[in-house]
N, C-alpha and C positions, 0 to 999 in steps of 0.2 A: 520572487524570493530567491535568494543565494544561497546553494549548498554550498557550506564550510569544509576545512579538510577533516575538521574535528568530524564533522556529521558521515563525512565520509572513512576515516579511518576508526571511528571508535560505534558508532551508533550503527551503520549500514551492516558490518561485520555480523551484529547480534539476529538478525534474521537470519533465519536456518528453514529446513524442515520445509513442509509443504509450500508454507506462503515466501520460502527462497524459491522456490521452483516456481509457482506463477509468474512471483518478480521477474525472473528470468525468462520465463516465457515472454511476459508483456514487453520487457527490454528488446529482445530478439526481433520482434515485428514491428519495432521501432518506436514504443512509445518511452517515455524520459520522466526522470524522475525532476519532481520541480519543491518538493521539502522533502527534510531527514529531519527527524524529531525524535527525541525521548520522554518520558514521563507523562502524557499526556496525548490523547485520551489512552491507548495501552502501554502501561510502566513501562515495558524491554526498548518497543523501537516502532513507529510510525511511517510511513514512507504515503507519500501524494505522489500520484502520477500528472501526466499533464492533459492524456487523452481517456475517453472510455474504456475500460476491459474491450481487447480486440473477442471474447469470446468468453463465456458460461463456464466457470471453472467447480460449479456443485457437486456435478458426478464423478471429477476424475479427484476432488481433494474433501471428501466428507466431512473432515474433521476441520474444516474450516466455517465458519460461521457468514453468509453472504448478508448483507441488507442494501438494501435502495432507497436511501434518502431524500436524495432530487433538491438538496438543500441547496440554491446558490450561492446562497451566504458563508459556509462551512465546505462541502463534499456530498459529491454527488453519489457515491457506491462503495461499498467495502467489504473487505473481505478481511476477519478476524479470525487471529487463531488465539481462545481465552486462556490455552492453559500455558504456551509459552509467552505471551502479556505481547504481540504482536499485530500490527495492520499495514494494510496496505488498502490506498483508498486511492478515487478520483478526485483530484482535485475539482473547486466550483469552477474555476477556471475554466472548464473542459463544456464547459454550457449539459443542460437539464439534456 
């Protein structure tokens, strides 16, 4: 899948807050982001990685919402934050 400039200048910008900091954590140890999306499945902004979470982000960001799906069809893990409408997930890509 291709991130656009749009995905990149208007969509990526809208993550803030805790699940900015994972993002950036996860970037930093060299995993990549492989979609930007808005509206769907959280209104604000969506981001697919390409690799598994390098680590367990529960304790250090509470207010973030974790699940493990293991879908390969969809995404394999996520981490949502419900009250600014934001995720950040594993791509299926990234195998179970």
């Amino acid at each position: 899948m291709t991130i656009y400039e749009y995905d990149l200048n208007e969509i990526l910008p809208r993550v803030e807050g805790p699940l900015r900091e994972l993002l950036d954590a996860e970037l930093s140890c060299g995993n990549s982001m492989v979609e930007i999306a808005g509206g769907w499945p959280m209104k604000k902004a969506n981001i697919w990685l390409s690799k598994r979470f390098h680590k367990n982000y529960q304790d250090q960001y509470p207010s973030l919402k974790y699940t493990y799906l293991g879908d390969p069809k969809n995404w394999i893990e996520e981490y949502i934050d419900i009250e600014r409408g934001l995720m950040v997930a594993v791509s299926a890509s990234a195998g179970v």
